[in-house]
C-alpha positions as CSV (number, residue, x, y, z in Angstrom):
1,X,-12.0,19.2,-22.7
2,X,-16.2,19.1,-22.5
3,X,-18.2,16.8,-20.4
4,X,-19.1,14.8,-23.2
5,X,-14.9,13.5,-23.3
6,X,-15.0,14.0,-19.6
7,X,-18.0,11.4,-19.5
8,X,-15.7,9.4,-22.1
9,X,-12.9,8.8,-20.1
10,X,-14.6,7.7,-16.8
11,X,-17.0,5.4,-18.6
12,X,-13.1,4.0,-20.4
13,X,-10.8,4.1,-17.0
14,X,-13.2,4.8,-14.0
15,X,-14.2,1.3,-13.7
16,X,-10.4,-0.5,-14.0
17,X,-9.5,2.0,-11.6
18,X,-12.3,1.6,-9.2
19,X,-11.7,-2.0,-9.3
20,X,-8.0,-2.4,-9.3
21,X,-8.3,0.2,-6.1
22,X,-10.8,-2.2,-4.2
23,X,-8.6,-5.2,-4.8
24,X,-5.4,-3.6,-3.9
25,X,-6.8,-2.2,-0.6
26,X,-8.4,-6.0,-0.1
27,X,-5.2,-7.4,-0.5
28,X,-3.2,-4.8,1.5
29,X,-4.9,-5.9,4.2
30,X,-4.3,-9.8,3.8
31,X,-0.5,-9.5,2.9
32,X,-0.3,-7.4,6.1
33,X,-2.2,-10.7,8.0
34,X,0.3,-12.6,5.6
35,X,3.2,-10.9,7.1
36,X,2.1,-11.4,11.0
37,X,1.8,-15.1,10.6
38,X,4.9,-15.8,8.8
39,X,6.5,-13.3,12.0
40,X,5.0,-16.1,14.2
41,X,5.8,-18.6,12.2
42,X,9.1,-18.0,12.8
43,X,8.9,-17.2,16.1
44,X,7.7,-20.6,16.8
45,X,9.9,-22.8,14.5
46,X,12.9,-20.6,16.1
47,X,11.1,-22.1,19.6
48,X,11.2,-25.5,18.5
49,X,14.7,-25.5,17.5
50,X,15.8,-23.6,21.2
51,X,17.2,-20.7,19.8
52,X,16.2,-17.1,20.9
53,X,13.3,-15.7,18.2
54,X,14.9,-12.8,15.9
55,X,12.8,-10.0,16.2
């Protein structure tokens, strides 16, 4: 393989894969926000119904 098909395929995939690796790490970190609240979430509605929060 020369640079020139080198050059070729990072020009082609390197910016899909740049991007889809930014917006996976961005939304790894919100689902893992997403997951703590809905934790609580449950937590509380298992409050307001008196029964012991599953853990």
């Amino acid at each position: 393989m020369d640079a020139s098909e080198l050059f070729s395929f990072i020009k082609d995939f390197g910016f899909p894969m740049v991007l889809s690796w930014f917006l996976l790490v961005r939304m790894e970190n919100k689902l893992a926000s997403l997951t703590e609240v809905i934790g609580e979430l449950s937590c509380n509605i298992a409050a307001l119904r008196g029964e012991a929060p599953k853990r």
